[in-house]
N, C-alpha and C positions, 0 to 999 in steps of 0.2 A: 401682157395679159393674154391669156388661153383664147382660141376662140370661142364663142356661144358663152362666154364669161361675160360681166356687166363691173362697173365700177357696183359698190354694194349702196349707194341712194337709187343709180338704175333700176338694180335689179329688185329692192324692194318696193317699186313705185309702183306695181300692180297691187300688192298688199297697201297700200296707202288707199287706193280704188277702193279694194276690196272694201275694210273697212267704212271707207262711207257710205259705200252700197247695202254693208248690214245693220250700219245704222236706221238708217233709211227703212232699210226690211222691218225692225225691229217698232219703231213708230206706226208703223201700217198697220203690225198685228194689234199693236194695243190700243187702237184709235180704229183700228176695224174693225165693219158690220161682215155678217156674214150674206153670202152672195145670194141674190133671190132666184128661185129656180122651180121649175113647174114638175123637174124631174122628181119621180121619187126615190126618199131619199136610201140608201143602201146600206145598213152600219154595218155589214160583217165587211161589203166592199171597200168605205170609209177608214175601217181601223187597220184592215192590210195593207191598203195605201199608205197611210199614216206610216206605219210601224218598218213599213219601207225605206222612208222619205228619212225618216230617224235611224237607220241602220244607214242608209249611203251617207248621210252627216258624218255620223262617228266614223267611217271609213276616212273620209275627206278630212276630218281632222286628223288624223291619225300619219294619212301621207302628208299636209303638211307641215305638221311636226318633227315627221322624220326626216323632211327634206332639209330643214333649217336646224340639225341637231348637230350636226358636225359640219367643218369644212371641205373640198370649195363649196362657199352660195350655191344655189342652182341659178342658171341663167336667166336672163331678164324673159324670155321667152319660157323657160320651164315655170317661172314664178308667176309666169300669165296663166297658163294653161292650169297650178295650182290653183289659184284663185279663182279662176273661172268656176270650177270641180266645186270650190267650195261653195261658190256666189249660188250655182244652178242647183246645187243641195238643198239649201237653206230655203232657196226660192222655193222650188217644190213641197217642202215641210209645210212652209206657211201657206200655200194655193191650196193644199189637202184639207186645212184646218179652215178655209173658208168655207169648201164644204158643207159645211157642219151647220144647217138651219137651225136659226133662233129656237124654232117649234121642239127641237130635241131638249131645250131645257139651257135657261140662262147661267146654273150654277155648274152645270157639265159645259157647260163651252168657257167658261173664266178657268176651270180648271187645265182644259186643253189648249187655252192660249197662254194662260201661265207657262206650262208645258214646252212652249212650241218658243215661246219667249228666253226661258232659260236657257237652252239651247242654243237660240240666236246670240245671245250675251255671252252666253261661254265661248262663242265664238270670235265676238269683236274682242274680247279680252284675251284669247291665244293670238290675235292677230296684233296686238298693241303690242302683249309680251317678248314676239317676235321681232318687232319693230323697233323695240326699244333697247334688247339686248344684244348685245357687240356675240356676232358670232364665235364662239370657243370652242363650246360642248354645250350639249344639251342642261338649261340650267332648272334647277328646283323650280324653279315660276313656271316655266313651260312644262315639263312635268305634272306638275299642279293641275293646271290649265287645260290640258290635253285628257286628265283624269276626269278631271271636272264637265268636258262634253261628255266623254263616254257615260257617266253620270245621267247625268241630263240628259241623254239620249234611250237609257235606257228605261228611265220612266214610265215610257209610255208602254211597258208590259203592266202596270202597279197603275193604271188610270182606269178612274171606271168607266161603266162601256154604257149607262143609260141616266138619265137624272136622279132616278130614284139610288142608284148605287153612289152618284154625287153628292148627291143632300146627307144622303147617311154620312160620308165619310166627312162633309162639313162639321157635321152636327155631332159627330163622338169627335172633332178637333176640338170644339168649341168647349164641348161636355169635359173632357182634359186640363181646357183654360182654367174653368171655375172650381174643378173641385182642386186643383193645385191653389187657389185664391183663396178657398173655404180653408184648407190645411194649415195654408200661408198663415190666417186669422185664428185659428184656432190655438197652432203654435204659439201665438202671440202672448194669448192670454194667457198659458200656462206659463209663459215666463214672465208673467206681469208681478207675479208674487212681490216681488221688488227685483226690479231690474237688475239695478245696481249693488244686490246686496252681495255680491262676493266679491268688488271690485273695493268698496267705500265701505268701511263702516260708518254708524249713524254721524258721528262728531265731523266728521269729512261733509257729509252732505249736508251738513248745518241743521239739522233738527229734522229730516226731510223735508229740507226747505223747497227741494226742485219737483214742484206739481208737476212740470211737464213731462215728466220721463214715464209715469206712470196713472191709469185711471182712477177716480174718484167712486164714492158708492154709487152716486148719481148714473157717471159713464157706465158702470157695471152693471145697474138696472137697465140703461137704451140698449146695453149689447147686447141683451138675452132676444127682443125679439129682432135685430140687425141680422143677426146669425141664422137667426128663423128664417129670415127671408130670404139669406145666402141659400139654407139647405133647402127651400123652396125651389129656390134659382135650379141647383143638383138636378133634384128632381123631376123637374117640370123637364129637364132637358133628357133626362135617362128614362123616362115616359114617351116624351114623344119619337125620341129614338127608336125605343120598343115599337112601336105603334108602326113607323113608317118600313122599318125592315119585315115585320106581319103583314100588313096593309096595303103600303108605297106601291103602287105602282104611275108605267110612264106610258102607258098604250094609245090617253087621247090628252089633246092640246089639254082640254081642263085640268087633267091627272095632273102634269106637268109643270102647269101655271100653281099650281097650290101647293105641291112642293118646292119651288120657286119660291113662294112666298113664307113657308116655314122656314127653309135656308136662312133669308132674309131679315127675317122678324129674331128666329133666336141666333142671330148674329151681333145684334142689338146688347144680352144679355151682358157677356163680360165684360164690354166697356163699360157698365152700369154697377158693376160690381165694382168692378177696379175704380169707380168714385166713389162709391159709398167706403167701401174698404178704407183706403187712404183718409175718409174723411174720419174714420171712425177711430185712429190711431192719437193716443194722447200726444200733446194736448186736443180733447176732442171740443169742438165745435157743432154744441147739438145740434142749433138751426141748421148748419150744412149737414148732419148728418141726415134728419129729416128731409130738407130736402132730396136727399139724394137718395134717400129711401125712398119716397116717394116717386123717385123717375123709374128707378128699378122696379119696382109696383106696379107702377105705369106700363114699363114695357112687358112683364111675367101677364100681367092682365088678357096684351092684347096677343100674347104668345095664344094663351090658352083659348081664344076666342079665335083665333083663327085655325088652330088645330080641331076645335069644335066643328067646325064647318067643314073641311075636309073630308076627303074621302079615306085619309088613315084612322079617321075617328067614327067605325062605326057605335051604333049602341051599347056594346060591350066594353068600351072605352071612354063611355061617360063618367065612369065613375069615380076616375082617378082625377077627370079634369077639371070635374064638381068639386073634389076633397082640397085640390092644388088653390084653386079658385078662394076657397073658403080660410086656407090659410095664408096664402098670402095677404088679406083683407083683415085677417086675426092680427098677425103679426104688426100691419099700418096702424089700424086703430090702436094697439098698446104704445105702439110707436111716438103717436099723436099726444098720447095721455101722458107720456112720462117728458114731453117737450112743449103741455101746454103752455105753462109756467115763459118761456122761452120767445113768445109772441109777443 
């Protein structure tokens, strides 16, 4: 054996460390508070730190990637000083992102520890790939793997830099979900004609014996105002969108705290959809369909009541959240009427 060579469990027993070390990292950020500090806070200092801390990462991967792509190993002693490079990278990414006071806004800091999180994982997972594959050549996984930090590292150009730039980009993800769900349902019914009628003719399906495949007149009366309530849903969220990129601002705790709580509230939305939807799909089940109208209602309600109070909703934005208001309470009460019957 060479000198400054290792048998190959030797020399990859610093990456074994490693690994648990970024494990370890990796638990901290997602289970950690940010640190309390009387300093004030800095953000242009913050994100060039940051964006530092994520540029010597992706370096640190990238050497040791290359070190383990071809034959001899690197020695048990070069395979230290890799992992170290990596371990004090990682560290510093995640000590930046603690930084980062609550007061700047809860939905801008889930974004930057999401961030700072992927990154760490892409890294225990170049470290496993390494670990796990018999030195040859640089194989497709590692590859992968090593694209996948620089990925993840580069993010942090494409992050927003204040809560209000947060909440937005929440809130056109969310806006995305539903009208892909609204489409999803609308598709639906246009092929409801008869599902099955280019597959089966009528003497196959035994008289159209199989209710299940498709809605009744009944069903077809509940969907009119379900749909209402969906495009309700659209709206209310392509409203308050409009509203917060006019409005939004992050200059005092209160600003902050209420966009916080808009993030939160219309995050609510498309799981509410994606129940009602599902329930609304034949064979339908009015009662759950109601119901679940009914929660989605609930939540478009307190959307609107909490964007009312807000500082994106001045007077000139009443109008829209009176009209949303109005329909949504249109749409429940026909709702109610066409599943009295149903109690």
């Amino acid at each position: 054996m060479e000198a400054g060579t290792a048998g190959p469990g030797r020399a990859r027993e610093p990456l074994q460390h490693l690994r648990e070390a970024l494990g370890l990292a990796l638990s901290r950020i997602r289970e950690g508070e940010s640190r309390e500090s009387n300093q004030t806070f800095e953000q242009q200092r913050f994100w060039d730190t940051l964006g530092q801390t994520f540029k010597a990462t992706s370096q640190e991967a990238t050497k040791l990637s290359l070190a383990f792509s071809r034959p001899p190993l690197p020695s048990t002693e070069d395979c230290q000083k890799l992992s170290e490079g990596v371990q004090n990278a990682v560290l510093a990414a995640a000590t930046v992102y603690y930084w980062l006071p609550k007061d700047q806004g809860t939905t801008l800091r889930k974004m930057v520890r999401d961030a700072t999180a992927e990154v760490v994982e892409g890294m225990i997972q170049l470290t496993e790939v390494i670990l796990s594959t018999p030195l040859q050549s640089l194989s497709q996984e590692q590859l992968i793997s090593t694209g996948g930090i620089w990925e993840a590292c580069e993010q942090i150009s494409h992050l927003p830099r204040d809560n209000q730039a947060a909440v937005l980009s929440a809130i056109a993800t969310y806006l995305a979900v539903v009208r892909d769900a609204l489409e999803e349902m609308e598709q639906a019914q246009v092929e409801d004609q008869d599902p099955y009628g280019d597959v089966m003719d009528d003497e196959e399906l035994g008289s159209r014996g199989n209710r299940d495949t498709y809605w009744s007149e009944a069903d077809r009366k509940l969907l009119g105002p379900c749909m209402g309530l969906m495009k309700a849903s659209k709206a209310c969220l392509k409203k308050i969108l409009g509203a917060v990129k006019v409005h939004g601002k992050a200059d005092t705790p209160e600003q902050v705290a209420q966009l916080d709580d808009l993030a939160d509230i219309t995050n609510e939305i498309s799981p509410s959809i994606d129940e009602l939807a599902l329930s609304m799909y034949p064979p339908m089940n009015q009662l759950a369909v109601r119901l679940n109208a009914a929660k989605l209602a609930s939540v478009l309600k307190k959307v609107l009541e909490i964007a009312k109070v807000s500082h994106v909703c001045p007077p000139s934005e009443e109008g829209w959240v009176e009209f949303l208001t109005g329909a949504v309470d249109h749409n429940m009460d026909k709702i109610k009427d066409f599943t009295q019957s149903e109690l």
